[in-house]
N, C-alpha and C positions, 0 to 999 in steps of 0.2 A: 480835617486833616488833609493839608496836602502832599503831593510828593516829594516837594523838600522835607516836610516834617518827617515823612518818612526814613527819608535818607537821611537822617542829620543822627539816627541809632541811638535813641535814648532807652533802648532796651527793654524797657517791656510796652512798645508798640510791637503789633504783628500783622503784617497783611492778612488782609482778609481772604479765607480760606476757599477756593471755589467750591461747585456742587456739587455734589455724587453726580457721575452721571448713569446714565439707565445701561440698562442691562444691555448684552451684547447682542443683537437682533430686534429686538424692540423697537417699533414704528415709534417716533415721537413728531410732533408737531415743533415751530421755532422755538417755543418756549423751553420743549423737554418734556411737556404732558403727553403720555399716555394715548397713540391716536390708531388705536386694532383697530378701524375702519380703513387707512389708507396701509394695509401693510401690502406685502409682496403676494402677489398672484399665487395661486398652490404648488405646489410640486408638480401635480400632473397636470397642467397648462403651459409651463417653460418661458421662457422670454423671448422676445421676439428682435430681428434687428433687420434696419434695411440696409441693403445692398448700397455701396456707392463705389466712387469711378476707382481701382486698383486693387478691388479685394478679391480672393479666391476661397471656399470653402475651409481650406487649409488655413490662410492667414485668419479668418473670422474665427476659428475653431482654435486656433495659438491665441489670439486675444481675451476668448470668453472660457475657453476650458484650459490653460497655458499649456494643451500637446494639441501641436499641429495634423497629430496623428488620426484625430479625433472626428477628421471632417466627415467620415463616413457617417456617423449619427446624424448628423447635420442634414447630409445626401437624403438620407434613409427617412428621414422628417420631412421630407420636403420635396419630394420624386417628383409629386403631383406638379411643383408650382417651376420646378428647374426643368425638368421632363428627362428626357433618357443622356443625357451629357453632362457629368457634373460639371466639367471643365468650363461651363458654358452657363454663367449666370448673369444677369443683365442690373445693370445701376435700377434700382428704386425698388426692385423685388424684396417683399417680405419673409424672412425667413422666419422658422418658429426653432428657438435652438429649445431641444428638451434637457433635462435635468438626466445628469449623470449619476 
């Protein structure tokens, strides 16, 4: 069946139905199988992001948590690696953002 047969509505053709797809949160591999090996890091480890040229605590913290208000967690996670200035973070550094 091509897609003129398709189109030409002889009525009881029906495209072919797609898949279920998986559940909401569920790691899947290309196919859609099932792959709890590569899922999301835990709760309490967070994600990490590096630093590049034009971000401020604030704008990273509006993109990953959508309130710019939030960059004190950010701060607060990461004292060690920014030191006593948040204002004051450098392209390449890694930040660890925690879960809210």
């Amino acid at each position: 069946m091509g897609l003129f047969d398709f189109l030409s509505n002889d009525g009881d053709k029906k495209p072919v139905e797609p898949a279920n797809k998986p559940a909401a949160g569920g790691a899947t591999d290309f196919f859609g199988n099932s792959n709890q090996a590569a899922a999301q890091p835990t709760a309490t480890q967070g994600d990490t992001y590096t630093v590049v040229s034009g971000d401020s605590l604030s704008k990273i913290a509006k993109h990953h948590y959508g309130d710019a208000a939030k960059w004190h967690q950010i701060y607060d996670a990461n004292k060690s690696t920014i030191g006593s200035n948040p204002d004051h973070i450098e392209v390449g550094q890694v930040l660890t953002l925690p879960k809210l």
